[in-house]
VOGU-3710 file (C-alpha; in Angstrom, 3 decimals, decimal comma):
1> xxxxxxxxxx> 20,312/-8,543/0,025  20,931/-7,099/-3,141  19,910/-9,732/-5,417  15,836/-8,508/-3,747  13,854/-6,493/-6,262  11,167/-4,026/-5,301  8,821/-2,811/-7,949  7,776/0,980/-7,155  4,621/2,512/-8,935  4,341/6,506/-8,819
11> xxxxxxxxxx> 0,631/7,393/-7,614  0,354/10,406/-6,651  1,714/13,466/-8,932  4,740/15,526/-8,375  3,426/18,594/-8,716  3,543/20,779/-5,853  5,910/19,037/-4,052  9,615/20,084/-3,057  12,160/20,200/-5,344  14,501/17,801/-3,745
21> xxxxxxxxxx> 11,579/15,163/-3,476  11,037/15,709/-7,216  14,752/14,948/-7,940  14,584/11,549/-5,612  11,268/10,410/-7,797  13,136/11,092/-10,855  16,640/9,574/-9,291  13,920/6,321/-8,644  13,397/6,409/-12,091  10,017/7,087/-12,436
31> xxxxxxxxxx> 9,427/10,118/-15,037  4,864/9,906/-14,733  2,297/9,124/-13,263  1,510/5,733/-13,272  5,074/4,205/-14,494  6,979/1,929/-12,630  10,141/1,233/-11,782  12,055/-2,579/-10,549  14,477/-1,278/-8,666  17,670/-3,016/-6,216
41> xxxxxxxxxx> 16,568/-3,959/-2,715  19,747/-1,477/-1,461  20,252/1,063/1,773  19,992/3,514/-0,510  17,254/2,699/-2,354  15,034/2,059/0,904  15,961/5,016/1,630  15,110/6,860/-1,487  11,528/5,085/-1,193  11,059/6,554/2,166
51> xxxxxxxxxx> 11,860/10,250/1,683  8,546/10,215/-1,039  6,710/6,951/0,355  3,843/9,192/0,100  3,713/9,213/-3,316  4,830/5,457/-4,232  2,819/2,142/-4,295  5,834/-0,155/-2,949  5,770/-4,398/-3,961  8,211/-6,176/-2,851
//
């Protein structure tokens, strides 16, 4: 499962948003608007996508 990629897009901004969810888009790797990130299909990855899906543009 691991050897997946998904490619997540930040599309929405940050601002406003809670602190934690902040932290998970930067722990995603994503640092503005617009960048992108190809990331490990993991658990904890999924998982990261999830907890701020409303601010990502997922391709997997």
């Amino acid at each position: 499962m691991a050897d997946k990629k998904i490619k997540v897009t930040l599309v929405k901004s940050v601002i406003g948003t809670k602190q934690d969810h902040r932290a998970t888009v930067r722990g995603l790797g994503l640092k503005r608007l617009n960048s992108s990130a190809l990331l490990e299909d993991t658990p904890a990855v999924r998982g990261m996508i999830r907890k701020v899906a409303y601010l990502l543009k997922c391709e997997g």
